[in-house]
C-alpha positions, 0 to 999 in steps of 0.5 A: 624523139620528136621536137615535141617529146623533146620540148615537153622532156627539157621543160619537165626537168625544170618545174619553174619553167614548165612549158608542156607540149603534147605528144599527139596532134593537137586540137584545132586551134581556136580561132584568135588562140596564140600561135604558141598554144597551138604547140605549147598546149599550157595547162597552168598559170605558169605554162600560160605565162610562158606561151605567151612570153614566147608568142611575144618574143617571136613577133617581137623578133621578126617584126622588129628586134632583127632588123634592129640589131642589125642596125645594133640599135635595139631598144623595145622589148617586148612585153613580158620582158618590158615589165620585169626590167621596170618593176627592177631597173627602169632606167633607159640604159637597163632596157637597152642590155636586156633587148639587146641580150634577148635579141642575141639569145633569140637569134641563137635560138633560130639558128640553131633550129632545123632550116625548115622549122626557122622557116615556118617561124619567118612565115607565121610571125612576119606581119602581112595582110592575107585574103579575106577568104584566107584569113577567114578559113586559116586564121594564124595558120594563113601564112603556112597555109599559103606556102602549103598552097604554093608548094602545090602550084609554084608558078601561080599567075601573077602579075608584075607587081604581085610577088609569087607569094602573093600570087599563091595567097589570091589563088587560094582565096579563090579557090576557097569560094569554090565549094569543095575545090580546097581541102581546108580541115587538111591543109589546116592540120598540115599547117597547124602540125608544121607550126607545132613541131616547129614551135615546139622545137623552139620551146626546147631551145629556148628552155637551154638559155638559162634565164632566157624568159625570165619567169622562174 
């Protein structure tokens, strides 16, 4: 069974916290669309509260909770989760258990995926600027996108302040203005299928947490 059937069965067992995810290629992603619907496909009101509570919890997590409970100092929540701890205890010291439990759970969830699917996570949620000419034809994908093309050309020219990483962001974006030179729509669907599959597996963690979005 794929991580998607996967997803769409853990989440069908629990009508409160459905979160549908397709069983067949999804359809390109739109551009600005949350990098969850691209996997989560949301149908209802419900599904749709759920990809974005997901979509934000994941930036949330790469971009700031990691680090902070590392430090063990987390006290941002994200959105979705800020304003139920308001509407019931807004008190500064509620807000810090409910990030610093959403954090442990996050963490749990990623540790518990296949390396691969962690990875693509890492790579779509860490903030970073690309390309210009990347961004244009990628759009969420561009992260994905670059380590499809570094895979292609591990050792890009670089010099000794540019990362490989980098190096492999500006070669593609200049590859892009060679009519022809990039397959986009490919690279495209290789990258939205490795961030589905991945999200998707996520999804299916994260349904097992028990409370874990606090929707229901």
């Amino acid at each position: 069974m794929t991580y998607r059937a996967k997803a769409k069965a853990s989440v069908s067992r629990s009508p409160k916290r459905s979160m549908a995810a397709p069983t067949t290629t999804p359809p390109p992603t739109p551009r600005g669309a949350r990098r969850t619907d691209t996997a989560l496909q949301p149908a209802t009101p419900l599904e749709v509260l759920v990809s974005r509570a997901l979509d934000q919890e994941l930036e949330w997590w790469f971009a700031y909770a990691e680090m902070a409970l590392a430090r063990d100092s987390v006290g941002i929540l994200p959105s979705y989760a800020a304003v139920k701890v308001l509407a019931t205890e807004p008190t500064d010291e509620a807000c810090r258990g409910r990030a610093h439990e959403l954090a442990r759970a996050v963490r749990s969830c990623l540790h518990a995926l296949h390396p691969r699917d962690a990875s693509v996570l890492r790579a779509a949620y860490t903030p970073r600027r690309w390309p210009r000419a990347v961004e244009k034809a990628f759009d969420v994908l561009s992260p994905i996108a670059v380590r499809l093309a570094f895979a292609l050309d591990p050792w890009p020219a670089r010099s000794g302040h540019t990362g490989l990483e980098e190096a492999a962001a500006l070669r593609l974006s200049a590859a892009l203005v060679v009519p022809g030179k990039v397959k986009v729509a490919k690279m495209r669907a290789r990258a939205q299928a490795l961030l589905g599959d991945a999200i998707a597996a996520y999804a299916t963690a994260r349904s097992e947490e028990g409370r874990a979005l606090g929707l229901a």
